[in-house]
C-alpha positions in Angstrom: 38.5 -29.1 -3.4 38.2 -29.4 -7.1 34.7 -30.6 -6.5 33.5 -27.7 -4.4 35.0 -25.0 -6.4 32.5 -26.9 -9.5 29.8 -26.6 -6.9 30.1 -23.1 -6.6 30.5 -22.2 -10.5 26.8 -24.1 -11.3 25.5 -22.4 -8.5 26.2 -19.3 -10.0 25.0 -19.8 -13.2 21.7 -20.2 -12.1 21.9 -17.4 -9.9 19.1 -14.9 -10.1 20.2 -11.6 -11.3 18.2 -9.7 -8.8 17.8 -9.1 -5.2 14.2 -8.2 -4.1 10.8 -8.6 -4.8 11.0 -5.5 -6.9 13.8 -6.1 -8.3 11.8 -8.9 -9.6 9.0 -7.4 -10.7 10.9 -4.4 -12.3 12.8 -6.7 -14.6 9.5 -8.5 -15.5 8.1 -5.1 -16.2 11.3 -4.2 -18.1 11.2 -7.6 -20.1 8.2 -8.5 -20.9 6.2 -5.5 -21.2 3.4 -7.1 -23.1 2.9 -10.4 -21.2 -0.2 -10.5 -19.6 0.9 -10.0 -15.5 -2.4 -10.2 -13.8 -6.2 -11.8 -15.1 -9.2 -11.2 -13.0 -13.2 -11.2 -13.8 -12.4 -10.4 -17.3 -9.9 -7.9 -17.2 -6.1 -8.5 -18.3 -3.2 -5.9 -17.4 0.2 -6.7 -19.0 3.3 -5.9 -17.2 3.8 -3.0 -18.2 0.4 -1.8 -17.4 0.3 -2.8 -14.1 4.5 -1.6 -13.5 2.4 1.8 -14.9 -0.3 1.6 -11.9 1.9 0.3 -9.2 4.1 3.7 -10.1 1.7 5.9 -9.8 0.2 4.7 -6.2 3.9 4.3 -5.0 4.0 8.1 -5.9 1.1 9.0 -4.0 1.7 7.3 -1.0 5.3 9.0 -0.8 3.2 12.1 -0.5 2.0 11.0 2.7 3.8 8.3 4.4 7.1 8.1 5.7 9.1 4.7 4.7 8.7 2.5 7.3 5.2 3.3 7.6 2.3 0.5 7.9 -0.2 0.4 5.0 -3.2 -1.7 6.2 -4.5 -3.3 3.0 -8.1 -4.6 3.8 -8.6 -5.9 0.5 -9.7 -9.5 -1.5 -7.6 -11.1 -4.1 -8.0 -9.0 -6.9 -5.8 -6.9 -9.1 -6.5 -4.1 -7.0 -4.6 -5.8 -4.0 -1.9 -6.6 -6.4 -0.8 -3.0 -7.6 -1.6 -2.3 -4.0 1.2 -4.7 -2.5 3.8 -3.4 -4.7 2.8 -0.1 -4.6 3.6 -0.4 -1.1 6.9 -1.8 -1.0 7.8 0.5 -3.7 7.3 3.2 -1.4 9.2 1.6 1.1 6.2 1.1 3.5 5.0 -2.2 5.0 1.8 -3.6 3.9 -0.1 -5.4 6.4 -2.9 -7.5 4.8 -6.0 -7.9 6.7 -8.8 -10.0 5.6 -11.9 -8.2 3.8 -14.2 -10.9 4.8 -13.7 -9.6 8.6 -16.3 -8.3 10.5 -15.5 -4.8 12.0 -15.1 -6.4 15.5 -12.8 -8.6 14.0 -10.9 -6.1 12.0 -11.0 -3.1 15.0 -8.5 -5.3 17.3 -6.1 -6.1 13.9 -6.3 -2.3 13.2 -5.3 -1.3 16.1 -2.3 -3.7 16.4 -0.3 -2.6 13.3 -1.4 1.0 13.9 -1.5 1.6 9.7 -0.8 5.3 8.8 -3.4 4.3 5.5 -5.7 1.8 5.0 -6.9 0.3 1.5 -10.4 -1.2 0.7 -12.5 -1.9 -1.2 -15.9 -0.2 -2.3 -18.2 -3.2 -0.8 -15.6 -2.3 2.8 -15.7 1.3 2.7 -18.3 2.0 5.0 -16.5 -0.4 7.5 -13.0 1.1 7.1 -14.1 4.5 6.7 -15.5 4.5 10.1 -13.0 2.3 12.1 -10.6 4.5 10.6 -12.0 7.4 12.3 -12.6 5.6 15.6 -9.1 4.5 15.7 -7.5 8.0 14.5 -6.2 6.3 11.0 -5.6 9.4 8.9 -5.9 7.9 5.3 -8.2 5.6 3.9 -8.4 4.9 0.3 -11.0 3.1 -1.5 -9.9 1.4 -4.8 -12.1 1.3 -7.1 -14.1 4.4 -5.8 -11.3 7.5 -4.9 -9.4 6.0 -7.7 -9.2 3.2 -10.4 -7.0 0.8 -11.5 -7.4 2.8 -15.3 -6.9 5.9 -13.5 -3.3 4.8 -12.1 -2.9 3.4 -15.4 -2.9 6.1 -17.4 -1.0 8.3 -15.2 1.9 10.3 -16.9 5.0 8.6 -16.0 7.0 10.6 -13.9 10.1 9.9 -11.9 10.2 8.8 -8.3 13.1 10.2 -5.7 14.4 7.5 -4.4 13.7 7.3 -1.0 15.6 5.7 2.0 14.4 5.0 6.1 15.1 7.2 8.6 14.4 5.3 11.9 14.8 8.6 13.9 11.8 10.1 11.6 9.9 7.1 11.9 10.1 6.5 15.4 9.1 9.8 15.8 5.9 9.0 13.7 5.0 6.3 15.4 4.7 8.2 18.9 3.0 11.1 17.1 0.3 8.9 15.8 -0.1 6.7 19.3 -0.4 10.3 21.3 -3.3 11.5 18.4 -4.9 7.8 18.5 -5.0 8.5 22.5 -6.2 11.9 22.4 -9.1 10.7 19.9 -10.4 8.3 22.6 -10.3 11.4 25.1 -13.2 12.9 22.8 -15.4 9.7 22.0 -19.0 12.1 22.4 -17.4 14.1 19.6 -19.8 14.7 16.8 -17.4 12.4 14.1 -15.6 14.6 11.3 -16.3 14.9 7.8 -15.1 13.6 4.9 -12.8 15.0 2.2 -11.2 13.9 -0.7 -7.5 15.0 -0.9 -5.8 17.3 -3.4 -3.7 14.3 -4.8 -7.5 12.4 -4.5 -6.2 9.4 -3.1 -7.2 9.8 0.7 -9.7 10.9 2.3 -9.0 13.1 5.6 -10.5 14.4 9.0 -11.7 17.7 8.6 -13.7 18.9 11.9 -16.2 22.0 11.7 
């Protein structure tokens, strides 16, 4: 008995003093603001930097998406996919990572599996997603690196973010909505395709139809 209660004690000295991922990640943000978090092709970000970008898309996709929401991120391993990922969970969406080396017959099928409310590329993808996107009535695509920059998130003022919970009737209700617009799209496949518009909060582009 003696021996298990000891057990117990060490155990919980070494206990992590968070619970999830961004728990994690907030107290590295929090504790080392200065460390260097992410290096890629010559560009650094500390911690703070990048707790900074991953803020300010979390903000922006709370504008849109509804927590529960899929977040298709099409995008290579960069620091881009990164903010992305957290940025996403911080929103309390689910990212679904899809491989930017795909093909668009390849990526069409995955697409249309999760059924993303936004997808994430890259400029050398955009042409790609942009027009899957379209075919399978994806409202949102964003292109890092094109509608907006790491920098850009970077530099952001800081403001505060409501804290958001799920609501499985609203997203439920979502989910139909989006499956009975993805059908109807298919109904109109001769339908001279929509253009292009960058949002007010210029981090998604939308279907806008003459």
């Amino acid at each position: 008995m003696m021996k298990t209660e000891l057990l117990l004690e060490t155990t919980a000295e070494f206990a992590a003093p968070v619970s999830t991922l961004c728990d994690m990640f907030d107290r590295a943000v929090a504790t080392k603001p200065r460390t260097v978090a992410l290096r890629h092709l010559g560009v650094a970000l500390t911690y703070q930097e990048m707790g900074r970008a991953v803020a300010a898309l979390a903000r922006r996709f709370s504008l849109t998406l509804v927590p529960g929401e899929v977040i298709a991120l099409v995008l290579p391993n960069s620091i881009e996919f990164q903010i992305s990922y957290f940025a996403a969970l911080k929103a309390l969406t689910a990212p679904a990572l899809l491989n930017p080396l795909y093909p668009a017959a390849q990526l069409a099928p995955l697409l249309r599996d999760v059924a993303p409310r936004a997808v994430l590329c890259a400029p050398a993808t955009r042409d790609i997603v942009t027009r899957l996107a379209y075919e399978l009535g994806i409202p949102n695509v964003v292109c890092l690196g094109r509608d907006v920059s790491v920098r850009d998130l970077v530099a952001e003022p800081t403001k505060p973010m409501s804290l958001r919970t799920a609501d499985p009737d609203r997203f439920r209700r979502a989910v139909l909505q989006r499956r009975y617009n993805r059908n109807s799209q298919g109904c109109r496949a001769h339908a001279r395709p929509p253009r292009l518009r960058r949002s007010l909060h210029g981090t998604h582009l939308s279907e806008t139809h003459r």
